[in-house]
N, C-alpha and C positions, 0 to 999 in steps of 0.2 A: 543452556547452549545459546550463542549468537548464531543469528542467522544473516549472513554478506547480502545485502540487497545494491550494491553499485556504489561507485563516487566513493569508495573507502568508509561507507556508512553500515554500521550491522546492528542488528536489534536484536533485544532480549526474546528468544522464540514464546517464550509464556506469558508474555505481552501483545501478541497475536489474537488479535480474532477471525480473520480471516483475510486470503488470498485468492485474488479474485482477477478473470481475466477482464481486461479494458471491455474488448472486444466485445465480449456476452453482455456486461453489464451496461454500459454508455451511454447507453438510448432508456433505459428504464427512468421511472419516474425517482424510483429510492436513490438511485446512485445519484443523479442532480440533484434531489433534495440535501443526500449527506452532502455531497461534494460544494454545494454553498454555501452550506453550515460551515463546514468545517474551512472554506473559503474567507467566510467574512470573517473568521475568529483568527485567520494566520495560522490555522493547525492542516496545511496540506504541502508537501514538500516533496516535488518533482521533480526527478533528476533522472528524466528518462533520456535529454539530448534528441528531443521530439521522433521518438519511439515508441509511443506507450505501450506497453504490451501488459504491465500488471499495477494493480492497486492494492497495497497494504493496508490494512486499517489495524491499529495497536490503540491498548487502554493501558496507559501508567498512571494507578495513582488517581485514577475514576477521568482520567482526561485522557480525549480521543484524537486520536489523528494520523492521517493518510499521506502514504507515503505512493508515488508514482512511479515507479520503475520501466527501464525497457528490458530488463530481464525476463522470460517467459514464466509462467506460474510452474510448469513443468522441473523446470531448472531450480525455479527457487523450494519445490515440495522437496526434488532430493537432496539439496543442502539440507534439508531438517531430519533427511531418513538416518 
C-alpha cells in the first residue's frame, strides 16, 4: 500500500519505520543527530511549506531518509488504517 504524505509524493507503507510528531521529537538529541546525518548526505526532503507537523523516516534498499511533512502524524496513521 502507498501512503499520500503531500506535494503528490506517496511512499511505499513497508518502507516505513516510523512516524513521528515534529513537535515531541525536535529538541531531542537523537532527532539532530539523525536529522544531520541524513542532512549532510541529501537524504532529507521537506515539503512541509514551513508547517512541520510530521517526520517520516523510510529504509529502501538499506538507505535512510526523512521525509518532513505538515500533515499531522494522526492523518497520516489513518491513511495506513
Amino acid at each position: 500500500m502507498y501512503l499520500h504524505i503531500g506535494k503528490d509524493l506517496s511512499l511505499n507503507s513497508k518502507d516505513i519505520i516510523g512516524i513521528f510528531n515534529i513537535d515531541y521529537i525536535k529538541n531531542t538529541k537523537e532527532y539532530k543527530s539523525m536529522y544531520k546525518s541524513l542532512q549532510e548526505d541529501g537524504k532529507i526532503l521537506d515539503i512541509s511549506d514551513d508547517t512541520n507537523k510530521s517526520f517520516i523516516l523510510i529504509e529502501k534498499n538499506k538507505d535512510k531518509k526523512g521525509f518532513i511533512t505538515k500533515i499531522g502524524v494522526n492523518t497520516i496513521t489513518k491513511r495506513l488504517i
